[in-house]
KOLDREN-338277 format. One record per atom (N, C-alpha, C): residue number from 1; atom name; x, y, z. Coordinates in steps of 0.001 Angstrom, whole numbers, plus 500000, padded with zeros to 6 digits. Each point is the difference from the previous one (the first is absolute). Layout:
BEGIN
- resi,name,x,y,z
- NUM,CA,X,Y,Z
...
//
This chain:
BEGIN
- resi,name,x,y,z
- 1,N,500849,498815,500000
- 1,CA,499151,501185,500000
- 1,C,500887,501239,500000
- 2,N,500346,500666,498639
- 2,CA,500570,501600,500108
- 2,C,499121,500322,500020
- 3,N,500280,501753,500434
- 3,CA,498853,500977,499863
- 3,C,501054,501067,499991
- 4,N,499345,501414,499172
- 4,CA,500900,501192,499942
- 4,C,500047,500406,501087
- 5,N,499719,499914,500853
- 5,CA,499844,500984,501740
- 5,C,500480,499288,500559
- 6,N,500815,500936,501034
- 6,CA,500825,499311,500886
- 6,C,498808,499852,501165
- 7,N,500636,498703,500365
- 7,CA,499290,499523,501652
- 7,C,500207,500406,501279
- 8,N,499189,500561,500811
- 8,CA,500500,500890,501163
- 8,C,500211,498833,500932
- 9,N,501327,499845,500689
- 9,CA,500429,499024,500826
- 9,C,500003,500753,501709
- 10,N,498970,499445,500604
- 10,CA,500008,500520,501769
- 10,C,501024,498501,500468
- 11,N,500126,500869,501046
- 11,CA,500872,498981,500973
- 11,C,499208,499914,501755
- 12,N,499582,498177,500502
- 12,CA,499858,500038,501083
- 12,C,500828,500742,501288
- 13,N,499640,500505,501281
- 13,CA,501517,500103,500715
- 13,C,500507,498716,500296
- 14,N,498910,499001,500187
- 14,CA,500982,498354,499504
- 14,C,501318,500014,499374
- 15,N,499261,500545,498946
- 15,CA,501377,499858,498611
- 15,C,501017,500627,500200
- 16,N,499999,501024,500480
- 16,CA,500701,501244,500228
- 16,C,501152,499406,501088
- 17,N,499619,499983,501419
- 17,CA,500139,499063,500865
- 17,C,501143,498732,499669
- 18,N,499420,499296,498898
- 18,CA,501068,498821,499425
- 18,C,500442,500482,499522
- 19,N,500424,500761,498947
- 19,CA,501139,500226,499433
- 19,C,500668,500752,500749
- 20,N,499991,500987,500984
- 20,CA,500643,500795,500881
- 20,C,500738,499012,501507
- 21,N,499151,498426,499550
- 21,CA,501202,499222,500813
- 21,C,500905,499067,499625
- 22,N,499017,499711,498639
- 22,CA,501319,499309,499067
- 22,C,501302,500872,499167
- 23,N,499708,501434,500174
- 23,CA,500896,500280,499515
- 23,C,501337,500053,501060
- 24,N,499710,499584,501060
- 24,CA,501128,500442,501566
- 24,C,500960,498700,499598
- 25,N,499425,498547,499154
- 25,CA,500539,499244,499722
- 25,C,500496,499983,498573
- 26,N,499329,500410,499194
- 26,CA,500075,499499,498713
- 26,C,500299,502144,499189
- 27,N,501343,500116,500054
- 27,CA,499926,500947,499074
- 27,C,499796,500265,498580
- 28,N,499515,499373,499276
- 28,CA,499695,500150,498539
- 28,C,498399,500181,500082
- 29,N,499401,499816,501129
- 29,CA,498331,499297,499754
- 29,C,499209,501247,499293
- 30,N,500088,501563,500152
- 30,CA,499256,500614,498957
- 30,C,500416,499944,498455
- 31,N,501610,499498,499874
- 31,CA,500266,499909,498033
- 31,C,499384,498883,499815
- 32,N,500206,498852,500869
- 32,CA,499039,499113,499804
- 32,C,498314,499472,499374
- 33,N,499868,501200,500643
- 33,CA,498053,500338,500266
- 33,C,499967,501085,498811
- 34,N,500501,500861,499628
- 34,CA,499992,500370,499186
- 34,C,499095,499857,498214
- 35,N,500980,498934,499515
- 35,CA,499075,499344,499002
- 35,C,498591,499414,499889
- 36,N,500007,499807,501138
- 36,CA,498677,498975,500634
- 36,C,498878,501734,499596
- 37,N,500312,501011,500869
- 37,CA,499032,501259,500094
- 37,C,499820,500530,498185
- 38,N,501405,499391,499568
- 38,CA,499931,500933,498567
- 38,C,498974,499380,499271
- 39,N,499990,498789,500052
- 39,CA,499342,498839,499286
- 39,C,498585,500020,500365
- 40,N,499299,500660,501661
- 40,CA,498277,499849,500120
- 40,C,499768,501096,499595
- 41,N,500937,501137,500144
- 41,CA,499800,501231,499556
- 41,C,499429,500109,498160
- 42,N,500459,499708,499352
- 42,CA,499724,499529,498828
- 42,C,498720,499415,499890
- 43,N,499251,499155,500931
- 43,CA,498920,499404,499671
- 43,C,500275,498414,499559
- 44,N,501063,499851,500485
- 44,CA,500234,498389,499692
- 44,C,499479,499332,501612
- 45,N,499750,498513,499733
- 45,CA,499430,499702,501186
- 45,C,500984,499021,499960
- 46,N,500478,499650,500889
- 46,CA,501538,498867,500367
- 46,C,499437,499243,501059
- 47,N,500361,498938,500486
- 47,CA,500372,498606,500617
- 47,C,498486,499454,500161
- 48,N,499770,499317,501098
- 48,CA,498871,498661,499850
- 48,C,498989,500922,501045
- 49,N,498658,499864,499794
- 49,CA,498829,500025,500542
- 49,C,500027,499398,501237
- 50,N,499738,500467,501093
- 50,CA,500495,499273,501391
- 50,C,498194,499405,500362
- 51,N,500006,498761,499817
- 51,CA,498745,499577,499981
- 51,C,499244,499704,501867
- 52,N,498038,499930,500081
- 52,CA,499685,500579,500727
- 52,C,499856,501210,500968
- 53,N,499991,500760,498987
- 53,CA,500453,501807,500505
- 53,C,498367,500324,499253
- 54,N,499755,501172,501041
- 54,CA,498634,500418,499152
- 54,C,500231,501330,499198
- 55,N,501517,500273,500267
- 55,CA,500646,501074,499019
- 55,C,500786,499318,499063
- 56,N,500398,501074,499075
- 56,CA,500660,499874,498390
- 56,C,501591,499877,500677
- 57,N,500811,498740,501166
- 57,CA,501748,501095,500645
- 57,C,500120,498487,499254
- 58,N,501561,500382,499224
- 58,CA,501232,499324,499301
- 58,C,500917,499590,500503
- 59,N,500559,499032,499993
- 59,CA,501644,499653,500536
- 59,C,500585,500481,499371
- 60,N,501399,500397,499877
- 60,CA,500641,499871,499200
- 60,C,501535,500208,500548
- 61,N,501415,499106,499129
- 61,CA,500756,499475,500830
- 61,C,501133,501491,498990
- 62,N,500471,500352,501132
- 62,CA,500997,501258,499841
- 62,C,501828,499376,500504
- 63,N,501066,499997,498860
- 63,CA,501214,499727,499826
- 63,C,500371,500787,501675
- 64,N,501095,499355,500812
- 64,CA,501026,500577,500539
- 64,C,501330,499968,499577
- 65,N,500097,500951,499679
- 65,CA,501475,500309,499713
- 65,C,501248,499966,501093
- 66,N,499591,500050,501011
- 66,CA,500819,499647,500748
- 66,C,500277,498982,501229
- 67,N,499212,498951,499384
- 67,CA,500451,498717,500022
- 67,C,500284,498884,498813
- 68,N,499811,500643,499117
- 68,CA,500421,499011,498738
- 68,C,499671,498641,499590
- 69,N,498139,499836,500733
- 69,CA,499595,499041,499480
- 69,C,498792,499945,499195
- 70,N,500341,501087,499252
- 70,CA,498537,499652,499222
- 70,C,498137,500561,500359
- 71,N,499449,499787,499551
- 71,CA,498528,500808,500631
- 71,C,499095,498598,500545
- 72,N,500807,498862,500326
- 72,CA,499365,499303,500599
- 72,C,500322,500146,501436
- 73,N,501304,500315,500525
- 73,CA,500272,500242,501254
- 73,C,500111,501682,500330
- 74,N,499346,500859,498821
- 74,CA,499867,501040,500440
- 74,C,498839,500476,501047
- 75,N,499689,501214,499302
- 75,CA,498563,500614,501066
- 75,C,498344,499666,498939
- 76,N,499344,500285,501151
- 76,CA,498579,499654,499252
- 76,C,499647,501138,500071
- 77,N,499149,500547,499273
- 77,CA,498842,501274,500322
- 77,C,498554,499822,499399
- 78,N,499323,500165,500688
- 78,CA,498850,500000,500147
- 78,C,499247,501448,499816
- 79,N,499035,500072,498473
- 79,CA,499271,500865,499982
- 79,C,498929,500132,499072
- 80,N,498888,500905,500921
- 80,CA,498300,499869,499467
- 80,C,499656,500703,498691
- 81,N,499557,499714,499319
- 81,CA,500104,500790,498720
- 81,C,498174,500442,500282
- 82,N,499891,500981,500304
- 82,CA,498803,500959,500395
- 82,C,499205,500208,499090
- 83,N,500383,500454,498787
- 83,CA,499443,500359,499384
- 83,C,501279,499508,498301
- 84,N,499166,500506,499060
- 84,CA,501298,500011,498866
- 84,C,501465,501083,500101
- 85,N,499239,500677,500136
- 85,CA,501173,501467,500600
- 85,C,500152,500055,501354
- 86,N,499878,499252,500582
- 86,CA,500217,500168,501686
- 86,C,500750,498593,500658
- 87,N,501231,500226,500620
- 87,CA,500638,499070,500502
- 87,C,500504,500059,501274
- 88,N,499487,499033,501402
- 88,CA,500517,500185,501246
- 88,C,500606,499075,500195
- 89,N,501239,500553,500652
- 89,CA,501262,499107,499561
- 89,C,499682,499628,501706
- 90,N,499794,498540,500377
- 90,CA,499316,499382,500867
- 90,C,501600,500183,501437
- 91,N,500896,498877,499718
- 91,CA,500970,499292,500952
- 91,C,500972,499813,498881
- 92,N,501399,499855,500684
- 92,CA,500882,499414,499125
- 92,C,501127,499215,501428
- 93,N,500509,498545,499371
- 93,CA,500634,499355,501132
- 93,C,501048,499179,499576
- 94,N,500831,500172,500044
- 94,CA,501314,498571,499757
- 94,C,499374,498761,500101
- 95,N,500397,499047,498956
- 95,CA,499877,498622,500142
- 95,C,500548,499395,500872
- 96,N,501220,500638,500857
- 96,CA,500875,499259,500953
- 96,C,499472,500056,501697
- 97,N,498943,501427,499650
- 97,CA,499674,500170,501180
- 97,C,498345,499332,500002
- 98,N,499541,499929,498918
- 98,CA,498251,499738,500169
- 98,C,500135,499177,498800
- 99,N,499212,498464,500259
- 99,CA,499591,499393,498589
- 99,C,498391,500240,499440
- 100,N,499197,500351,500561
- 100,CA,498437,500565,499715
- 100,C,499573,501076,501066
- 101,N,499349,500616,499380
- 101,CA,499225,500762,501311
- 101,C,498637,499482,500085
- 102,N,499311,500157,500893
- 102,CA,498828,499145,499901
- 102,C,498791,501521,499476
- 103,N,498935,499213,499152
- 103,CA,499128,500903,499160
- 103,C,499096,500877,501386
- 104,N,499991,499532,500991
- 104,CA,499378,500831,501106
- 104,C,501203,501488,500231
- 105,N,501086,499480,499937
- 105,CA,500447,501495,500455
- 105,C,500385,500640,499019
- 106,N,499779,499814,498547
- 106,CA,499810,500818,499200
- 106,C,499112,500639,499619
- 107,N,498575,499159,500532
- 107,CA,498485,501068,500149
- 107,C,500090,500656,500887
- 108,N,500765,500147,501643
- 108,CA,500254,500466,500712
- 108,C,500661,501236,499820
- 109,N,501291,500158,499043
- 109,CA,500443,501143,499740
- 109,C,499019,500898,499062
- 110,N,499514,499227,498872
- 110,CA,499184,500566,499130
- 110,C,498972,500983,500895
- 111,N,499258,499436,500948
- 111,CA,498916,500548,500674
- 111,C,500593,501601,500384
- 112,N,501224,499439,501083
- 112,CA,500615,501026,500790
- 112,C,500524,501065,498911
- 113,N,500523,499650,498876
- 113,CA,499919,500983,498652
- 113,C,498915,501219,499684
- 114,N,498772,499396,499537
- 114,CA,498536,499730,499720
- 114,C,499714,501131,501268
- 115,N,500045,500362,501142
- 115,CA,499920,500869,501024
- 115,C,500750,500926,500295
//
């Protein structure tokens, strides 16, 4: 899905929050994240449908660069696609530190968003 308009990307303080503690570990994590924003910004929709959600939120698996294994042992991020032009960029978490989050505390942040 392109579209000529760019997509307005909000951020949870969740989100905000994680990357402001993964970056204390991981210094590359905004060049990292980077592409990922250029790419929803555009109107492209990236990684897998996170199923039983009564919202539109995506996985999708983001490279670390500074561990050098690839975007399977990188970070995940998680985010709701609101609308076509509207994107809330949910949680984002290392694979080393979290292997799923469970779909309750991602309606949980959503809500606390949502207010």
């Amino acid at each position: 899905m392109e579209t000529d308009e760019t997509v307005q990307i909000e951020y949870t303080a969740r989100f905000q929050r994680d990357v402001r503690t993964l970056t204390k570990r991981y210094r590359n994590i905004r060049t990292d994240l980077q592409p990922l924003l250029d790419r929803l910004q555009t109107g492209e929709i990236l990684g897998d449908r996170v199923p039983g959600m009564d919202y539109t939120v995506f996985k999708v698996r983001v490279k670390n660069s500074n561990i050098q294994k690839g975007k399977s042992a990188g970070y995940r991020v998680l985010y709701y696609l609101k609308a076509s032009d509207r994107i809330i960029m949910i949680t984002m978490y290392s694979k080393s530190d979290l292997s799923d989050i469970p779909a309750e505390e991602v309606r949980d942040i959503l809500a606390e968003y949502e207010n």
